[in-house]
C-alpha positions in Angstrom: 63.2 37.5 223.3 66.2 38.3 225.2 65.8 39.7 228.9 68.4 41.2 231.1 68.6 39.8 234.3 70.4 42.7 237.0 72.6 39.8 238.3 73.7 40.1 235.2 75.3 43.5 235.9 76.6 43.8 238.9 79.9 45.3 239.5 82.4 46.4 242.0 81.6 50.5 241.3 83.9 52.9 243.4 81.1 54.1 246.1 80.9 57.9 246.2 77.7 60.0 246.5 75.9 58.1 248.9 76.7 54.6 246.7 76.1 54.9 242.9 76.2 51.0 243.2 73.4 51.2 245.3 71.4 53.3 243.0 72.1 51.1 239.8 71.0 47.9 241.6 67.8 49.8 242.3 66.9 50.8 239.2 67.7 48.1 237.5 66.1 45.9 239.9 62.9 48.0 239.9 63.3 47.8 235.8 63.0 44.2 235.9 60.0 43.9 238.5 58.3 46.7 236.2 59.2 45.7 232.4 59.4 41.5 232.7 57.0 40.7 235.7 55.3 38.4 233.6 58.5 36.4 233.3 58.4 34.0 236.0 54.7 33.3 235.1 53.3 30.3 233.4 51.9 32.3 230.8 53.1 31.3 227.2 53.5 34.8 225.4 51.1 35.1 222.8 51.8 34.9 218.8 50.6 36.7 216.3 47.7 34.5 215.2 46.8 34.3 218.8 46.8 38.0 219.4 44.4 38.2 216.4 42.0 35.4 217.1 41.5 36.9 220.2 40.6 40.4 218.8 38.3 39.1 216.7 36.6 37.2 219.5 36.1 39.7 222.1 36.5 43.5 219.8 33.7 45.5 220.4 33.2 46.4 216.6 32.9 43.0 215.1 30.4 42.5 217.7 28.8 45.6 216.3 29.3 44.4 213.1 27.4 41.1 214.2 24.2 42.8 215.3 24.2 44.9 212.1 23.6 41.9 209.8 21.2 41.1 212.4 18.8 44.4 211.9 19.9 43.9 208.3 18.1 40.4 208.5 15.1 41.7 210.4 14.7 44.5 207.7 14.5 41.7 204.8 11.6 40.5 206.9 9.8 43.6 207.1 10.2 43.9 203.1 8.6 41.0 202.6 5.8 41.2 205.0 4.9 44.4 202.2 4.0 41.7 199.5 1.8 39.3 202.1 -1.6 39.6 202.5 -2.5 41.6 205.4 -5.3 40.6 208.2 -7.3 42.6 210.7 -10.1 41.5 213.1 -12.1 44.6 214.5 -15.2 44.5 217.2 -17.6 47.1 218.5 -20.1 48.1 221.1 -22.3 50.6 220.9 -24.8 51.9 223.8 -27.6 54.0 222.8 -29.4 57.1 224.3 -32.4 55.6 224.0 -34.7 52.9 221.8 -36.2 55.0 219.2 -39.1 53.6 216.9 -41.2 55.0 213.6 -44.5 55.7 213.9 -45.5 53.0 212.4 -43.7 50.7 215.0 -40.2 49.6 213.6 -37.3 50.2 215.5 -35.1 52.6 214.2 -32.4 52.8 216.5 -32.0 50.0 219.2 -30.4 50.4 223.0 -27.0 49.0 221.9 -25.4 47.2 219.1 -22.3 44.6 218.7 -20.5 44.3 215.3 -17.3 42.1 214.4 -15.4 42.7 211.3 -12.7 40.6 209.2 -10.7 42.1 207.1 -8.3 40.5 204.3 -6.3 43.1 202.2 -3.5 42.0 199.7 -1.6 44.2 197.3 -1.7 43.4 193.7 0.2 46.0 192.1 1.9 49.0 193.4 4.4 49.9 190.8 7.3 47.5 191.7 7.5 49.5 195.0 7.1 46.8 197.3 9.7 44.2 194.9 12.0 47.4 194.8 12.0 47.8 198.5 12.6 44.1 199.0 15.5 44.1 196.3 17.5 46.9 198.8 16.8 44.6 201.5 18.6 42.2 200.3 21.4 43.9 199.1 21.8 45.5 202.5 22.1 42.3 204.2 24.8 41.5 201.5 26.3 44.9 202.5 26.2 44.0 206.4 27.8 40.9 205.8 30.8 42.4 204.1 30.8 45.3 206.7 31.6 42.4 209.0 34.6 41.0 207.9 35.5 44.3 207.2 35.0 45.0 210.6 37.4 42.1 211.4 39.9 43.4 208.9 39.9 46.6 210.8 40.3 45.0 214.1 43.2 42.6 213.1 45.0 45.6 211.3 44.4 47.1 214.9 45.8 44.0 216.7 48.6 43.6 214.7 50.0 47.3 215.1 49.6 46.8 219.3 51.2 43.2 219.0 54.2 45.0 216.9 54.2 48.1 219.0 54.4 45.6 222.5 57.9 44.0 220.6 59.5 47.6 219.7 59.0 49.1 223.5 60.3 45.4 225.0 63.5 45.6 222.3 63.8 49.5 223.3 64.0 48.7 226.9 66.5 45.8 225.8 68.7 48.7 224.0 68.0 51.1 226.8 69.1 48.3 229.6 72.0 47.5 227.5 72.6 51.3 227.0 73.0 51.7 230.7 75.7 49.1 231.9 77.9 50.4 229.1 77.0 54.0 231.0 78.2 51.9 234.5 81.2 50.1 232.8 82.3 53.8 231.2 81.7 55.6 234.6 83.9 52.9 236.3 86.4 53.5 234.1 86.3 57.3 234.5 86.8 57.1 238.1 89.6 54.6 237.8 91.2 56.9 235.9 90.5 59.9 238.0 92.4 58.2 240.9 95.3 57.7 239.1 95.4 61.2 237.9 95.0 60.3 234.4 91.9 63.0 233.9 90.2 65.5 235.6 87.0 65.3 237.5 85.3 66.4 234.5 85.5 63.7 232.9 84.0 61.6 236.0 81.1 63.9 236.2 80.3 63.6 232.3 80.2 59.6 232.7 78.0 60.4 236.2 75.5 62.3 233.8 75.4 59.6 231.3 74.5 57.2 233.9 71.4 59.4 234.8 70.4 60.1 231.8 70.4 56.6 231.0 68.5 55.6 233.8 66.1 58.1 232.7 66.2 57.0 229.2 65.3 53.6 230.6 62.2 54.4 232.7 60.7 56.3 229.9 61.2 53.2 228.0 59.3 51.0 230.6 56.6 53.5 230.7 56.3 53.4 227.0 56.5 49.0 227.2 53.6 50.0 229.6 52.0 51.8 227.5 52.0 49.4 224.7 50.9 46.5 226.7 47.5 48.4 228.0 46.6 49.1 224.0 47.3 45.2 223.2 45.1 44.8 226.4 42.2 46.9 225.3 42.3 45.5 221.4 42.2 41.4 222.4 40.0 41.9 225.7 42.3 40.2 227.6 42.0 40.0 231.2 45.7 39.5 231.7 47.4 42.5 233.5 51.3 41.8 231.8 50.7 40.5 228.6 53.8 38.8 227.0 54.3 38.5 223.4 56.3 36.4 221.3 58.7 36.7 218.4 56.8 36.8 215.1 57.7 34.3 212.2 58.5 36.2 209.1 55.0 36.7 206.7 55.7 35.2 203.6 56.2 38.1 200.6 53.2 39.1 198.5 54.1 37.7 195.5 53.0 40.3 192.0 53.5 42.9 190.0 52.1 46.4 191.6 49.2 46.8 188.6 48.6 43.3 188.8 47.7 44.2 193.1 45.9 47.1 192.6 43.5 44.9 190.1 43.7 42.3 192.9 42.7 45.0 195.4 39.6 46.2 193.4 38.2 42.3 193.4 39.0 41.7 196.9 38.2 44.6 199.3 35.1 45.2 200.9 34.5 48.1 201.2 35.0 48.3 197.6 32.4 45.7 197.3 29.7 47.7 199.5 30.6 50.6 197.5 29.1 48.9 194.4 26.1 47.7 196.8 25.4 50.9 197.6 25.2 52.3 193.8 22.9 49.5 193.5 20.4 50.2 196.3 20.7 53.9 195.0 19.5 52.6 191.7 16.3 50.6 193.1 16.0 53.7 194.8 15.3 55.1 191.6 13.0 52.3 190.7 11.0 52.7 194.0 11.0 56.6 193.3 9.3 56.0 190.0 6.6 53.9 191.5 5.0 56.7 193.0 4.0 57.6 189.6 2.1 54.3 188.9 -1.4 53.1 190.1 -1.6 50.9 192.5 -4.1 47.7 192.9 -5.0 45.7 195.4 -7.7 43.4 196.6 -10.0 43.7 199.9 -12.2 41.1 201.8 -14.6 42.1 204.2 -16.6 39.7 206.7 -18.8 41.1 208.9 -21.3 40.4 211.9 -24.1 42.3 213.3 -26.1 42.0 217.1 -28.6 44.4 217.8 -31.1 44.9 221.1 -33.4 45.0 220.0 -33.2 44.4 216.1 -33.6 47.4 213.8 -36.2 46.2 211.0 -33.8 46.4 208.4 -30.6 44.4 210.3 -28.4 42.6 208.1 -26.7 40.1 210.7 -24.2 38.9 208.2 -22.6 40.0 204.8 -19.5 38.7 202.8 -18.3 41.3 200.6 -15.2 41.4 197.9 -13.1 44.7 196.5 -10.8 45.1 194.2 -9.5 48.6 195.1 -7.3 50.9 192.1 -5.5 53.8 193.5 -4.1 56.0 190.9 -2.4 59.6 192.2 -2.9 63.0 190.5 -1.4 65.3 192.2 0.6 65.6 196.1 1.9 68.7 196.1 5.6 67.8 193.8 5.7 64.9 196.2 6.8 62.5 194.0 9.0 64.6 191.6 11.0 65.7 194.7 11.9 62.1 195.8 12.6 61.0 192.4 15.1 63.9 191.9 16.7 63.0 195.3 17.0 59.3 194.7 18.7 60.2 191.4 20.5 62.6 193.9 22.0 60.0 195.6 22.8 57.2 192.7 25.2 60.2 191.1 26.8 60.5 195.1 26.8 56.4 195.5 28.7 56.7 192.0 31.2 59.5 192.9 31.8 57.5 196.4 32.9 54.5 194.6 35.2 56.3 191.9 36.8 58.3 194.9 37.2 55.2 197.0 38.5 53.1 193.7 41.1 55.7 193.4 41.9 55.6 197.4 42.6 52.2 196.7 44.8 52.1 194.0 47.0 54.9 196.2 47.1 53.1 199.2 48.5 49.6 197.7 51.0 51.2 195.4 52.3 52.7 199.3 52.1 49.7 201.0 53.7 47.9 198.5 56.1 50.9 198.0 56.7 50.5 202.0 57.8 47.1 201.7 60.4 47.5 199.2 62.0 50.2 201.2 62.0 48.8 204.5 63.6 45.7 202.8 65.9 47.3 200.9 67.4 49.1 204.3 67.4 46.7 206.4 70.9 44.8 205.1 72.3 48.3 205.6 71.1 48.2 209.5 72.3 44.9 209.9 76.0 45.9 208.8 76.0 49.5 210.2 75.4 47.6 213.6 78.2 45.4 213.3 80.4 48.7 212.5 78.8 50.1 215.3 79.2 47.5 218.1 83.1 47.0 216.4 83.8 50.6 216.8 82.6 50.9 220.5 84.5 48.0 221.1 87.5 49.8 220.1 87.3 53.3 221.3 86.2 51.5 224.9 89.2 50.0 224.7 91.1 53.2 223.6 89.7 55.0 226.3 90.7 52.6 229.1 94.2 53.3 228.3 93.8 57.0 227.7 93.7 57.0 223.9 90.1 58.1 223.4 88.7 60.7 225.4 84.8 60.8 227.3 83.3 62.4 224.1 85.0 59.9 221.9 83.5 56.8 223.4 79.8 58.3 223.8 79.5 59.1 220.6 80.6 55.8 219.9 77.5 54.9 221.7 75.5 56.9 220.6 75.9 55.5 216.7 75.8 52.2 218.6 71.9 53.3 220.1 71.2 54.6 216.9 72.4 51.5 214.6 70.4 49.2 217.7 67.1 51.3 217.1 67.6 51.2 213.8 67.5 47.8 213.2 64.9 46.7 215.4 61.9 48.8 213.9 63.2 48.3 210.2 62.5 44.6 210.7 59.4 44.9 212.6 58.2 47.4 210.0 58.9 45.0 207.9 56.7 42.9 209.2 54.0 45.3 210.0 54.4 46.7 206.0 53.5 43.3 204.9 50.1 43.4 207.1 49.1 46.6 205.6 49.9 45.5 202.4 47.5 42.7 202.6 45.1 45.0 204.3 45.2 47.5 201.3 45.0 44.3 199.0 41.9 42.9 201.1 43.6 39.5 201.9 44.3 40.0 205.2 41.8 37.5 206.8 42.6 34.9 204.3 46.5 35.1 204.4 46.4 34.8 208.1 43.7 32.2 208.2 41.5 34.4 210.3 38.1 34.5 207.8 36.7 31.4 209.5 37.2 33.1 213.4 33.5 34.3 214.2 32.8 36.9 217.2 31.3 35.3 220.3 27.3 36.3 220.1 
C-alpha cells in the first residue's frame, strides 16, 4: 500500500490568517501519527489467510460451536445409558416402639431391623423408544459438527468483510490525503493570482474553503480507518492496538455455469445439510411418538438381606428373586395422541424449513454470482474513466494557472477525479469480497481458502 509521508507536501504557501502553512503541516502531520502509526513498527501487516486463521482461532462463536458438539457428545451418552442395565443398592434401619410378642411366645415385631437390597433392572422392549432416542442422538452430534464449520464459515465471511473494509478506509484516506495537497497546490495558485490582480478575492476564499473542507473530509476518513481497524480487532481477537493489513492476491474465479452452482450449493452447504438432519430427527420423533402406544418389557433382579433384634419367627435372612415385568398403557388422559400429533407437527415444519431454506439458497448464489459479473464487468470502465480523470485535472490545472479555467472549472475537475479514485478502489475490492460471498453462498469457503483444517483453541 502506498502512504503519504507530509514531507512529502510541503510547500512555500503565502502566510495569511495566522499561517495556513502552519495549519496544513498540522493536520497533515497529526493524519499521519493517527492513520499510519503502525508504520514504523515491526509488525508485518496481516493477509488475508492470516486475518482468517486468526478468527477462527480466537472467535467466540466457533468456540461456541465447539462446546455444542460437546453437549451433543454427552447427550449420545445419556441415550445409550437408556438401553444398559440399570443398578441400585438400597439399605435400611428400622427402630421399633417396642418388642412385641404372641401369646404363645414368638416375636412379632422386634426392637429394630436392618435390610439391604440389590437391585438389577434392564429393559427388554419399550417400543423402539430407547433405539429411537439414541438414533436423534446421533444425528445431533452429526448436526453439531456441521454447525461448527458453519460457525467458521460465518466467522471467516465476518473476517473477510473487516480485512476488506480496513483496505477501503486506508485507500479513502489515500484519496482524501491526495485530495488535500491538490486543495493546497489550487489555493496557492489562487493567491498567486490574487496578487497580481488576475482575480478577485473570491476566488482565494473558494480555494480557502476547499482546503477546509478537505481537511475535514480527511479526518472523517481517519475516523472511519479507525473505525474499521477496532471491528478487524474484535473479529481476529487480536491484541494489537493498529492493525496493519496487506494487499490481497486476486481469488482465483469460480469456475461454472450458474445451475451447475446452485446444484453445487445444495451438496455443499451446511446448513442445508442440518436442514435434512433435522427432518430426520423430526421423523424418529415420529417413531419415538408411536412407541408410547406399545407395551413395554423388561426384566428385574432383586437381592435382598435381612437382620432383626431380635428375630421375628418367621425372618427370611436372605431371598434371590427374578421378574420379568410387562407394562402395557390403556389410557393417559390423550397423552400419547397429543405427542404423536405434535411430532408429526414438527416433521411437516422440519420439511417446510428445508424447502424455504433450499430456495434461500438457490437466490442467494444466483446474486453472488450475479455480483461478480457486474463488479467485473465495471471495473475496466473505472480503470479508464480514472485515466480521463487524472488527464483532465491535469489540464484544466494547468489552464487555470494561466487564467484559462476558472475556480469552479478545476474543482469539478476534482471532483470527477475523487469520484473516478473512489470508484475504482471499491469496484476492485468488491470484487474481491463478491468472490468470498460467492463461495460462501456455494459452501466452499473453508475449502477454497484452505481454512477447514484450522481448529478453535479449546
Amino acid at each position: 500500500m502506498r502512504i503519504f509521508h507530509p514531507a512529502a507536501f510541503r510547500q512555500k504557501t503565502p502566510r495569511r490568517n495566522g499561517g495556513p502553512l502552519f495549519y496544513l503541516l498540522t493536520v497533515l502531520f497529526a493524519a499521519a501519527a493517527f492513520f499510519y502509526p503502525a508504520c514504523s513498527s515491526a509488525a508485518e501487516p496481516l493477509t488475508l489467510d492470516e486475518v482468517c486463521r486468526m478468527a477462527i482461532a480466537n472467535h467466540e462463536a466457533v468456540r461456541i460451536a465447539v462446546e455444542g458438539v460437546s453437549q451433543a457428545e454427552s447427550n449420545l451418552g445419556k441415550a445409550t445409558s437408556r438401553l444398559l442395565p440399570n443398578l441400585t443398592a438400597e439399605g435400611s434401619f428400622t427402630r421399633y416402639s417396642e418388642n412385641k410378642r404372641s401369646s404363645t411366645g414368638f416375636v412379632i415385631q422386634p426392637d429394630d431391623s436392618t435390610g439391604v437390597n440389590l437391585k438389577l433392572t434392564q429393559p427388554l422392549y419399550s417400543g423402539g423408544k430407547e433405539w429411537s432416542f439414541r438414533r436423534q442422538a446421533q444425528m445431533l452430534i452429526e448436526k453439531s459438527r456441521d454447525g461448527l464449520e458453519l460457525s467458521k464459515e460465518s466467522v471467516v465471511r465476518l473476517a473477510a468483510r473487516a480485512y476488506f473494509g480496513v483496505l477501503k478506509a486506508a485507500k479513502e484516506v489515500e484519496i482524501k490525503t491526495a485530495a488535500l495537497k491538490r486543495a493546497v497546490e489550487r489555493r496557492k495558485v489562487a493567491a498567486a493570482r490574487f496578487k497580481v490582480g488576475e482575480v478577485t478575492r473570491s476566488a482565494v476564499l473558494r480555494a480557502e474553503a476547499e482546503v477546509a473542507g478537505a481537511e475535514a473530509e480527511l479526518t472523517r476518513a481517519g475516523a472511519d480507518l479507525t473505525d474499521a481497524r477496532s471491528l478487524l480487532k474484535r473479529v481476529t481477537g487480536t491484541g494489537e492496538t493498529d492493525i496493519a493489513v496487506a494487499e490481497p492476491e486476486a481469488l482465483p474465479p469460480v469456475e461454472g455455469e450458474i445451475e451447475a452452482l446452485v446444484t453445487k450449493a445444495f451438496e455443499a452447504r451446511l446448513d442445508y445439510k442440518q436442514s435434512l438432519l433435522d427432518q430426520k430427527v423430526a421423523s424418529e420423533g415420529i417413531s419415538y411418538a408411536k412407541g408410547n402406544f406399545l407395551p413395554s418389557l423388561r426384566l428385574e433382579g432383586l437381592a435382598s438381606y435381612r437382620e432383626q433384634n431380635p428375630e421375628t419367627s418367621f425372618l427370611l435372612k436372605e431371598s434371590v428373586s427374578a421378574s420379568v415385568v410387562l407394562t402395557y398403557p390403556i389410557f393417559e388422559g390423550f397423552l400419547r395422541r397429543s405427542e404423536l400429533s405434535e411430532a408429526r407437527s414438527r416433521f411437516r415444519e422440519a420439511e417446510l424449513r428445508r424447502l424455504g431454506l433450499k430456495r434461500d439458497i438457490e437466490v442467494e448464489v444466483r446474486d453472488a454470482y450475479n455480483n461478480v459479473v457486474s463488479v467485473k464487468a465495471v471495473i475496466d470502465s473505472y480503470r479508464k474513466q480514472l485515466e480521463f480523470a487524472e488527464e483532465d485535472y491535469k489540464m484544466v490545472f494547468e489552464q487555470f494557472k494561466y487564467g484559462l479555467a476558472t475556480t469552479v472549472d478545476v474543482i469539478d475537475a476534482d471532483t470527477v477525479l475523487i469520484s473516478a479514485q473512489r470508484s475504482l478502489m471499491n469496484s476492485t475490492y468488491d470484487l474481491e469480497l463478491s468472490k468470498v460471498e460467492l463461495r460462501y453462498s456455494l459452501g466452499v469457503l473453508l475449502d477454497d481458502l484452505r481454512l477447514n483444517n484450522t481448529a478453535a483453541n479449546p
